[in-house]
C-alpha positions in Angstrom: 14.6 0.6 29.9 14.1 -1.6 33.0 10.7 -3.4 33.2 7.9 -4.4 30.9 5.1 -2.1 29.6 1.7 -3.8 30.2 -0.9 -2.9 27.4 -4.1 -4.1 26.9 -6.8 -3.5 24.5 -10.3 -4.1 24.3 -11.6 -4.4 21.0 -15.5 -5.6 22.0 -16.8 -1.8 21.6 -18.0 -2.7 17.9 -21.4 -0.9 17.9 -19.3 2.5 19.1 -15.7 1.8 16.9 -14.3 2.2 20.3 -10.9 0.2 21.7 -10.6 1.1 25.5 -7.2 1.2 26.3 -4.8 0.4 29.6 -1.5 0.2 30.0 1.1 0.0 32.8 4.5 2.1 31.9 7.5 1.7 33.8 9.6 4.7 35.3 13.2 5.0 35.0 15.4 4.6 37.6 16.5 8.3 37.3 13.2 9.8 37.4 12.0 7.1 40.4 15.0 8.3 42.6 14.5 11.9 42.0 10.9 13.2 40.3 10.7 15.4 37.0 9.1 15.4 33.9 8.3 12.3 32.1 7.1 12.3 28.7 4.7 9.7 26.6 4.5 9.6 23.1 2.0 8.6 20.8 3.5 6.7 17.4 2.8 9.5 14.6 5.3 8.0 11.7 4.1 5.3 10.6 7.0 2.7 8.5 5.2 2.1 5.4 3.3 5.6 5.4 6.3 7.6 4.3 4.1 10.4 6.9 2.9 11.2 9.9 0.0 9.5 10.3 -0.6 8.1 13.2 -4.3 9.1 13.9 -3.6 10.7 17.4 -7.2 13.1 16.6 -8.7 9.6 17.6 -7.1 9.7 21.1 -9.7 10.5 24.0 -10.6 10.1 27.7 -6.7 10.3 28.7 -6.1 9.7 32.7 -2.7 8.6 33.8 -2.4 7.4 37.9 0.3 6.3 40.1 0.2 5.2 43.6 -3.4 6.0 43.9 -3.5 9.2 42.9 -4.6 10.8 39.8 -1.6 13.1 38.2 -2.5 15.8 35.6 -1.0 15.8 31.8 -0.1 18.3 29.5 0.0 18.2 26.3 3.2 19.6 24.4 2.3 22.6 22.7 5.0 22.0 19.9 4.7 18.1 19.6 0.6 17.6 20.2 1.6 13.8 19.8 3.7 14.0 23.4 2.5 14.0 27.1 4.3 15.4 29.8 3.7 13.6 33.1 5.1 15.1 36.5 6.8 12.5 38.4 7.2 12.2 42.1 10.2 11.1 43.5 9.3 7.0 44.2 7.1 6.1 41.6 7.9 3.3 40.0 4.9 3.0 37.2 2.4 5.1 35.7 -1.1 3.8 34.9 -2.6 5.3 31.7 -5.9 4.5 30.0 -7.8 5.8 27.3 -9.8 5.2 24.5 -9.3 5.2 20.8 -12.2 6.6 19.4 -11.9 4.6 15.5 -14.0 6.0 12.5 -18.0 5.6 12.7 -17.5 6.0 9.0 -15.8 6.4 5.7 -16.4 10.3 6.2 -14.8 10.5 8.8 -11.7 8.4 8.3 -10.6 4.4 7.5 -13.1 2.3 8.9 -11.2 -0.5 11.2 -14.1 -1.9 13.1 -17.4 -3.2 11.5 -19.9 -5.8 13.1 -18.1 -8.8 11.8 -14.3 -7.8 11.3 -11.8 -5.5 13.3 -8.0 -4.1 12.7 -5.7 -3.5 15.4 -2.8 -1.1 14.7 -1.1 -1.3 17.7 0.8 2.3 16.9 -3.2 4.0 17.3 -3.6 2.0 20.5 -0.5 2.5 22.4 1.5 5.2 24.0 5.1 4.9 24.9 7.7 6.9 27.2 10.3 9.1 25.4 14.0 9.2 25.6 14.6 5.7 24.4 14.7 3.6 20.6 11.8 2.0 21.0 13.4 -1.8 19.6 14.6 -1.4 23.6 11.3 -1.0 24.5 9.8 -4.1 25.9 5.6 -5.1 25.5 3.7 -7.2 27.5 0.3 -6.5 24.9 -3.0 -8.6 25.7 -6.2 -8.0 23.1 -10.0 -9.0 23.8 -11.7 -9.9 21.0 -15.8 -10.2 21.0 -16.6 -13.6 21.9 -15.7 -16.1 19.3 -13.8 -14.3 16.8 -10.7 -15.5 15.4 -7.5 -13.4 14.6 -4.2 -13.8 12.3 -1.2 -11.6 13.2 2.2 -12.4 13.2 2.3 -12.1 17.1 2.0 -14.9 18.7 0.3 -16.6 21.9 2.1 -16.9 25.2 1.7 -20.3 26.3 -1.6 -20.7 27.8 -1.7 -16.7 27.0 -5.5 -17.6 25.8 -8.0 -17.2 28.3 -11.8 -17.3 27.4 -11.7 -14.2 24.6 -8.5 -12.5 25.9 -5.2 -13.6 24.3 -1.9 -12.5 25.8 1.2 -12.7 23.3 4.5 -13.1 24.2 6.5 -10.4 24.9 7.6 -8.2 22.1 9.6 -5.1 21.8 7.5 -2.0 20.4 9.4 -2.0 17.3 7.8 -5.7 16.7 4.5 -4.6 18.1 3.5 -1.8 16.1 5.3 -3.7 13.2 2.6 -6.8 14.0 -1.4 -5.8 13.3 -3.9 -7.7 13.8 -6.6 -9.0 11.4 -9.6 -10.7 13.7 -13.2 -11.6 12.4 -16.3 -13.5 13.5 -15.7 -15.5 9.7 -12.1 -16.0 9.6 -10.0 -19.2 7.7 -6.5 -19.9 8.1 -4.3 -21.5 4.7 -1.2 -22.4 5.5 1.0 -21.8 2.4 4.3 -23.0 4.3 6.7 -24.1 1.4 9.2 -26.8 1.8 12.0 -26.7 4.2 11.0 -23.1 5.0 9.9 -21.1 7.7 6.0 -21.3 8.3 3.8 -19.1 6.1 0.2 -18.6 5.8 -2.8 -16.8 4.8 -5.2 -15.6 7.1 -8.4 -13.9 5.9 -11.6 -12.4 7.5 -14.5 -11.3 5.3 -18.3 -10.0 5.6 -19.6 -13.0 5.2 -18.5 -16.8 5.3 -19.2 -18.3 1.8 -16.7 -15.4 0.6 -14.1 -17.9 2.1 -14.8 -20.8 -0.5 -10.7 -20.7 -1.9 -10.2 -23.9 -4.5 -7.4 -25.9 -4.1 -5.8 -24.3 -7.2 -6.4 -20.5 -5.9 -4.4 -21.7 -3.0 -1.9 -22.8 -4.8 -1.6 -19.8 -6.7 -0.3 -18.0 -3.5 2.3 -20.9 -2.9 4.0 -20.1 -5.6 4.1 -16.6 -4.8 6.0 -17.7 -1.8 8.2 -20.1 -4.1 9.2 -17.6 -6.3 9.6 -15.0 -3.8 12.4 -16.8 -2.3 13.6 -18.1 -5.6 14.2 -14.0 -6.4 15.9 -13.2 -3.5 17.6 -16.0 -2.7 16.7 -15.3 1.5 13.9 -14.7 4.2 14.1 -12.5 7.0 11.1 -13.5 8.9 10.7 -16.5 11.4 7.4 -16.7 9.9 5.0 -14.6 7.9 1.2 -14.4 7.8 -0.7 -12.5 5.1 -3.3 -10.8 6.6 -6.3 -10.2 3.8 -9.7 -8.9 4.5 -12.4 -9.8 1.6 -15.0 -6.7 2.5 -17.1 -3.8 1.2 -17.1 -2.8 5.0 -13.5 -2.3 6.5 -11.3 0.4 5.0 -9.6 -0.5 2.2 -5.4 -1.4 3.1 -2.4 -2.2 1.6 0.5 -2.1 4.2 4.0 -4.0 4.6 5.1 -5.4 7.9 8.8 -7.3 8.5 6.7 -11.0 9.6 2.9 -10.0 8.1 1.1 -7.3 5.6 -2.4 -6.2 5.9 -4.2 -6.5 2.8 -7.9 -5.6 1.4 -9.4 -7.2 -1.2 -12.9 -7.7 -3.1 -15.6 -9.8 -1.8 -15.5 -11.8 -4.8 -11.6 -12.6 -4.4 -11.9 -16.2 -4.1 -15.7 -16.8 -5.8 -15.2 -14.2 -8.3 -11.9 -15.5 -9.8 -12.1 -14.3 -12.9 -13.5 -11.2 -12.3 -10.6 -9.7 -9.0 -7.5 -10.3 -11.1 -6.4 -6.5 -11.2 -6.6 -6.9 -7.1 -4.3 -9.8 -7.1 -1.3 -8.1 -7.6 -1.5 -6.6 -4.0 0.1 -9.5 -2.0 2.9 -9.8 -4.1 3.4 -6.2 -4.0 3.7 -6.5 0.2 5.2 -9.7 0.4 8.3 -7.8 -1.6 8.5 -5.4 1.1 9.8 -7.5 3.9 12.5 -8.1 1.8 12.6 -4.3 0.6 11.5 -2.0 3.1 11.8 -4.2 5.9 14.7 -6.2 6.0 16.6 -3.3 3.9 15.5 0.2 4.1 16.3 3.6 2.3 18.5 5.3 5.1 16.5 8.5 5.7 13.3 6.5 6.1 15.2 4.6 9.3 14.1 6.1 12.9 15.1 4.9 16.1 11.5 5.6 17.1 7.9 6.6 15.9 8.1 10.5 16.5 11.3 11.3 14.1 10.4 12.5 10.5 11.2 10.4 7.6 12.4 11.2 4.1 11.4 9.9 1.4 14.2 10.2 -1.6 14.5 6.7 -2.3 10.9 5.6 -2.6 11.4 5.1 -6.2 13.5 1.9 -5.5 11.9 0.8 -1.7 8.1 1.4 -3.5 8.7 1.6 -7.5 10.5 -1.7 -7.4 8.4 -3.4 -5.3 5.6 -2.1 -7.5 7.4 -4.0 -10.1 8.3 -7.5 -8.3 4.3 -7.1 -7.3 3.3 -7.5 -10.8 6.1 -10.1 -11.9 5.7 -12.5 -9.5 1.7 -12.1 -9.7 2.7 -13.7 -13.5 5.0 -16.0 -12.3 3.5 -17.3 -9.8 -0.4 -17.3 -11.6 -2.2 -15.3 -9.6 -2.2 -12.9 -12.8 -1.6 -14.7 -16.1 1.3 -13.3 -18.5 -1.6 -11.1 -20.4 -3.4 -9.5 -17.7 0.1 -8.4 -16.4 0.9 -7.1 -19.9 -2.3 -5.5 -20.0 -1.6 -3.8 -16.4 1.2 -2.7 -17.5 -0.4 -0.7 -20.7 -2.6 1.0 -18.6 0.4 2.4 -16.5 2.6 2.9 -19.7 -0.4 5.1 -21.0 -1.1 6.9 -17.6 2.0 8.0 -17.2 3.4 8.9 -20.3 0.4 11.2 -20.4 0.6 12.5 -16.6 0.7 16.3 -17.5 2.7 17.1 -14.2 5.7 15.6 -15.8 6.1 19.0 -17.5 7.1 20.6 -14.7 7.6 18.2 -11.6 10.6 15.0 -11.4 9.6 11.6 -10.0 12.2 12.3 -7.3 9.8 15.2 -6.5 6.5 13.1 -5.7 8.2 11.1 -3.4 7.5 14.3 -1.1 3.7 13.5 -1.4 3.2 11.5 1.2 3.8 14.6 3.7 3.1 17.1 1.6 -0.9 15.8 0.5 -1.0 12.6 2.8 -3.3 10.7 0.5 -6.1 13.6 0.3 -7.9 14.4 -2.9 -6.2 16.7 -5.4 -8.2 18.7 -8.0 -5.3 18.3 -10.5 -3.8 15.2 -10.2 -2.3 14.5 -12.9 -0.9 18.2 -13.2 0.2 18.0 -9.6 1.5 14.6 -9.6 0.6 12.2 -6.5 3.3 9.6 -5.6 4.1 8.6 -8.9 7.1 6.9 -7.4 4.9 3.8 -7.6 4.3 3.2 -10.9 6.3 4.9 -12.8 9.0 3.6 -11.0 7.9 0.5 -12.1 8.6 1.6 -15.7 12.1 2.2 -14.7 12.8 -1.1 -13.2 11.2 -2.5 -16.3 13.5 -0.4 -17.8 16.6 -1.5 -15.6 15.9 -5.2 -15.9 15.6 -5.2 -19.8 18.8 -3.4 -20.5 20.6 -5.9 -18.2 19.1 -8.5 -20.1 20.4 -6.9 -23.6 24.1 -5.6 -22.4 24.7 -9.3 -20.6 23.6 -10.8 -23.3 20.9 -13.0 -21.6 23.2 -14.1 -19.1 22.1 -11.3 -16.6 19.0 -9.5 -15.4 17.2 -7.5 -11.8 16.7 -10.9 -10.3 20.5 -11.0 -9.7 20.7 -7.7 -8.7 18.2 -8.3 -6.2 19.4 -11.7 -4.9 22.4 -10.2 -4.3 21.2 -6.8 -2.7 18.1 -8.0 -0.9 19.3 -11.9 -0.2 22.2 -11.0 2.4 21.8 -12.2 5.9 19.2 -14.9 5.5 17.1 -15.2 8.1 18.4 -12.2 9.9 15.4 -9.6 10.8 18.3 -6.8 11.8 17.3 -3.4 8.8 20.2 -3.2 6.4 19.8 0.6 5.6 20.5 1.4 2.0 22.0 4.4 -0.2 21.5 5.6 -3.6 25.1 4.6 -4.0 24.1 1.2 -2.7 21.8 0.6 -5.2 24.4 1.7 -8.2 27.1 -0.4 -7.1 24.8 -3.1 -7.1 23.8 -2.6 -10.4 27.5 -2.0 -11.4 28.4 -5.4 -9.9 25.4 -7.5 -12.1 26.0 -5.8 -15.2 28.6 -2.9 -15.8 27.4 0.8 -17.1 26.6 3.9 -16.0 23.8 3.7 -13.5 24.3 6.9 -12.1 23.3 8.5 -15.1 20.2 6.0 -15.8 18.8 7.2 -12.7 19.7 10.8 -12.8 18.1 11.1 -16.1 15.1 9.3 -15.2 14.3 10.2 -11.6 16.0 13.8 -10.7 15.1 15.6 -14.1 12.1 16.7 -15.9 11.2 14.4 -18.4 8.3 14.7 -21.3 7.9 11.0 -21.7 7.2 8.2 -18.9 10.3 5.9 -19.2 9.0 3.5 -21.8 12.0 1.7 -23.2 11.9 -1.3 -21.1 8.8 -1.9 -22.9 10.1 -1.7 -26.3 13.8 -3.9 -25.5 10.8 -5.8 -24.3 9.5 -6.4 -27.5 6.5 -4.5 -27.4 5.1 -1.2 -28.2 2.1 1.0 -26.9 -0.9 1.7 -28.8 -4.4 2.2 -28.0 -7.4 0.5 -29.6 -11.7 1.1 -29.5 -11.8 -1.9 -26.8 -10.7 -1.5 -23.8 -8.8 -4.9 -22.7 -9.8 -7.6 -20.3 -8.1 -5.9 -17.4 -8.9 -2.4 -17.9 -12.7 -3.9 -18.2 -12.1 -5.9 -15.1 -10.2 -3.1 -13.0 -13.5 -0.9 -14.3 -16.0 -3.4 -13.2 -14.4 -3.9 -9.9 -13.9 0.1 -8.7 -17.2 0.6 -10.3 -16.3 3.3 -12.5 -15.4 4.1 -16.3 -12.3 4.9 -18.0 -11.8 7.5 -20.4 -8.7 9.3 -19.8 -7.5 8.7 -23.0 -10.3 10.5 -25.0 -12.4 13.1 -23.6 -9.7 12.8 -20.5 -12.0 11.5 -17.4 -13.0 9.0 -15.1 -16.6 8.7 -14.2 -18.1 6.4 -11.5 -21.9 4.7 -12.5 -23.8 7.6 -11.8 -22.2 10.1 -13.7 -20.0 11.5 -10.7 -16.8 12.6 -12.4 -13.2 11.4 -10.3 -10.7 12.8 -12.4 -9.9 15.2 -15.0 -7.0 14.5 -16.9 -5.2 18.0 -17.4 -5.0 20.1 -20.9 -7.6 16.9 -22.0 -11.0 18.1 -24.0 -12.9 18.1 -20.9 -10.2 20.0 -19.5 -10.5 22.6 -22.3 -14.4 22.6 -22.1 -13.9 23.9 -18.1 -15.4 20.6 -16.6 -13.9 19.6 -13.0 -13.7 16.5 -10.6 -16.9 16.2 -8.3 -19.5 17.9 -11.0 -22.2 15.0 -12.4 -22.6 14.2 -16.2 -26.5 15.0 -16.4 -27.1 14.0 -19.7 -25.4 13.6 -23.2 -26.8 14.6 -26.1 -29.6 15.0 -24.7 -30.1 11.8 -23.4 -29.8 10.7 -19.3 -26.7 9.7 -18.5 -25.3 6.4 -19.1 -21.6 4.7 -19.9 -22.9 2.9 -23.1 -24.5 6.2 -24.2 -21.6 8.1 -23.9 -18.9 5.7 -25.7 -21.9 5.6 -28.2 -21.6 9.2 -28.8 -17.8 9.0 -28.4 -17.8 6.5 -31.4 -20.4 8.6 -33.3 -18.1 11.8 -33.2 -15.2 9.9 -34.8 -17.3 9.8 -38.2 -16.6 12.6 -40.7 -18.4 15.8 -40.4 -20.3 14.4 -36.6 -21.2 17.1 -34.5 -19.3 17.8 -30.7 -20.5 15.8 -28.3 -23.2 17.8 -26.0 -23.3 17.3 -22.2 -25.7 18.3 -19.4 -23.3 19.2 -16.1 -24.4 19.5 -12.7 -22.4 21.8 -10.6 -23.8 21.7 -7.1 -27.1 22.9 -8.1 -26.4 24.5 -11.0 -26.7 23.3 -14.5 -25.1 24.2 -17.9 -24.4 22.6 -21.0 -21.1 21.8 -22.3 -20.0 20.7 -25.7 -16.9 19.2 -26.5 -15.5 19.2 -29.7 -13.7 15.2 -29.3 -13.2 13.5 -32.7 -11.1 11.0 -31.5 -12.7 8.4 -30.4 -12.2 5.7 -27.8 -8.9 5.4 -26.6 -8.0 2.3 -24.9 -3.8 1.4 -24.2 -3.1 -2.2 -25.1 0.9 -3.6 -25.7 1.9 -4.5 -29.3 4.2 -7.1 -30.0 7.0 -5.6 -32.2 7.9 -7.7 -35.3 11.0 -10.1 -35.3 12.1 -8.8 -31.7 13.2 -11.3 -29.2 9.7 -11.6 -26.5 11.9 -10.3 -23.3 8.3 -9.6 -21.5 7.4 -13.3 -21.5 11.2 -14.3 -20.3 11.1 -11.9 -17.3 6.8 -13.0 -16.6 7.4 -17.1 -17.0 7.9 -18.6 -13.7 11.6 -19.5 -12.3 12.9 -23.0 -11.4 12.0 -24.0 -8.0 14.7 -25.9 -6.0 14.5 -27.9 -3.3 
């Protein structure tokens, strides 16, 4: 495409959520020299959404001028995301503004804009003209900020691109630009995290308020390592340099989301000052730092697009988000931003969850990784009868699964991190996608340690299975069982989502107040009729309260107790419900298996760091 789309964004609007939008679109040659219809596109798939998401409900106040004139749009009637624009025969650009009218509120959608932080997703501020892959698209992009602020993205500044509180970046192509959000705040800090002889890296992080910023030197450190042993795993880097973007706030909507050079990350307020208290968020980083290496640099085949308007497909999800699900939490150990037992307690809770996910029954794993488009993150009723991108986690358990039985059949000589150094770690330094196929992936495997993957996978991802795949847990050297106690991260994940955990006895979760959030299907309070959204009232006659009810939990475990009695609110209806539990508290925990060679610890300790 000859010429340079000009885009600019104003992100000052904080009191209204609004960016106001202009940009300056180029006309092709073709359509200059004769008129006709040209069509503008707003991005609706989203990489890392596995959907379309792109929030194109939020696009309003559209007017699109050339040579003076104004020149009515229409909307496509098929694709609402495209514009049609009639052309005359000589124009050369088109001048299109709008505005992007963010979320007031959580209720009405995620929350990018608050008094003291903002996120720019260049994909909801941007339109761009169809007919072309948009890596051949060229941007020009300019933000304001509100006066003061400070920003981390991985675009960066033309020289003497900063003017007052307007910052022009060098020029990108749209590929790069939607793949490069911005993080900008009025309390912002910059780490750098660069490791030795590598390209720069560094940590960039906004929050509600500037004491939450207070990192110790060790904290820091922490996320060094996870850069070391990043690169120690695969061996590569395909970024010219990489900022994590993390926002420490009770205000912005919550985010977890991989770019090639940057992710955007959410995290408590008390990440830093709360140390001991956020571990179960700290796996998050290392979770999206995996991605530019899987995902980004290499990516399932049918989730490639040579623009933002072409469905994905999601069949491979169980490697490009189930292992990265699994890297997250392995180099969260070995890099100490989660000791070895709070990973080992982490993974427990997701041994227990989904060996116990009802859905199972009836659904394979291959199956959920459909959820993104068919349920796009909305609420489900039945969750763990319907399934909901299990892909994540219980992929996980196959990797686990994957890794250990390398380990056994090679003897020790062998495990994932050589698969993946040799399947993610090609090309180093090159930012080019390396598509991938199932096939890929096998011969991979095949190559590290001979056997038959094919059928591994099959049996695991593409069939129904009763059982979550738990045998990497038990090669591990470890079993699950569940205990009265819950453990130090279940208390900690509790403490920080501000709810309470009982899944694995009366089979719900219930937030402070007595507001149930899930039901666990075919569980006692499944049998007793009780649904997500109702309120716990009471129990035995008694107002509502988490020690009460593991109180009464415990008490029905003793021979001969009575059902445990509780008061629901339905809307505003009442009755009484008693469930005949005798179980008592359930809480997963790992078990070390007797005399069995500790593979868990081997695959959690940190790997040699060269220089």
């Amino acid at each position: 495409m000859p010429g340079t789309i000009m885009l600019k964004v104003d992100g000052t609007d904080l009191a209204r959520h609004i960016y106001t939008v202009h940009e300056i679109i180029p006309v092709s040659p073709e359509l200059s020299a004769h008129g006709g219809d040209m069509m503008i596109r707003y991005p609706m798939w989203i990489p890392g959404d596995h959907s379309p998401t792109g929030p194109v409900t939020q696009l309003a106040g559209l007017s699109v001028h050339a040579d003076n004139r104004n020149i009515p749009w229409t909307r496509d009637t098929v694709d609402v995301s495209t514009f049609h624009i009639p052309i005359t025969a000589g124009t050369k650009m088109i001048l299109v503004d709008f505005q992007t009218l963010t979320p007031v509120s959580s209720d009405v959608g995620r929350v990018v804009m608050t008094p003291d932080m903002l996120n720019v997703q260049w994909n909801a501020v941007c339109l761009y003209p169809a007919g072309y892959f948009t890596r051949d698209l060229t941007v020009s992009p300019t933000l304001v900020l509100p006066h003061g602020w400070q920003y981390g993205s991985a675009l960066r500044p033309r020289d003497g691109g900063n003017t007052g509180d307007s910052i022009t970046f060098q020029n990108v192509s749209f590929d790069h630009l939607v793949d490069s959000p911005v993080f900008a705040g009025r309390y912002f800090r910059r780490f750098d995290l660069t490791p030795p002889n590598g390209p720069p890296v560094s940590l960039d992080v906004i929050a509600d308020s500037p004491n939450l910023l207070a990192a110790t030197p060790e904290q820091i450190n922490a996320h060094r390592n996870l850069v070391l042993q990043a690169n120690a795993v695969f061996g590569s880097h395909h970024y010219e340099h990489y900022d994590f973007l993390l926002a420490l706030t009770e205000e912005l909507g919550r985010i977890g989301l991989e770019h090639h050079q940057s992710s955007e990350n959410s995290g408590p307020r008390g990440y830093f000052t709360k140390w001991k208290d956020t571990f179960p968020a700290r796996d998050l980083l290392p979770h999206e730092f995996t991605h530019s290496w899987n995902g980004k640099f290499r990516r399932p085949e049918d989730l490639w697009a040579a623009d933002f308007n072409t469905p994905h497909r999601g069949s491979l999800l169980w490697i490009y988000e189930g292992q990265t699900q699994y890297w997250g939490y392995v180099l969260a150990a070995r890099s100490n931003l989660m000791t070895q037992p709070q990973v080992l307690d982490a993974l427990a809770l997701v041994a227990a969850t989904y060996d116990g996910r009802a859905g199972r029954l009836w659904r394979p794993l291959v199956d959920t990784t459909n959820d993104p488009v068919i349920a796009r993150r909305t609420p489900l009723s039945w969750r763990s009868w319907q399934r909901s991108e299990d892909y994540y986690s219980e992929g996980e358990l196959l990797w686990l699964e994957a890794d250990t039985l390398i380990r056994e059949l090679s003897h020790g000589h062998h495990s994932l991190d050589d698969v993946a150094r040799q399947f993610f770690g090609i090309s180093n330094g090159s930012m080019v996608t390396h598509t991938y196929r199932r096939e890929d992936i096998i011969a991979a495997l095949n190559t590290v340690q001979p056997y038959d993957w094919a059928g591994f996978l099959h049996d695991r991802v593409d069939v129904v299975t009763p059982h979550a795949p738990l045998a990497g847990l038990v090669r591990g050297g470890y079993r699950l069982v569940y205990g009265t106690e819950p453990t130090t991260y279940q208390s900690a994940k509790e403490k920080m989502l501000k709810m309470h955990d009982y899944s694995f006895s009366l089979g719900f979760t219930v937030d402070q107040k007595g507001k149930l959030l899930n039901i666990e299907w075919n569980s006692p309070a499944w049998q007793a009729a009780i649904t997500m959204d109702e309120k716990i009232v009471a129990v035995n006659n008694m107002t509502f309260d988490a020690d009460l009810l593991s109180d009464a939990i415990t008490a029905a475990a003793s021979p001969g107790a009575a059902p445990i009695e509780l008061l629901i609110q339905s809307g505003d209806r009442y009755r009484n419900v008693s469930i005949p539990y005798h179980g008592g508290l359930r809480y997963p925990r790992l078990e070390r298996i007797p005399n069995t060679p500790d593979m868990l610890a081997d695959i959690l300790k940190p790997r040699p760091i060269t220089p």
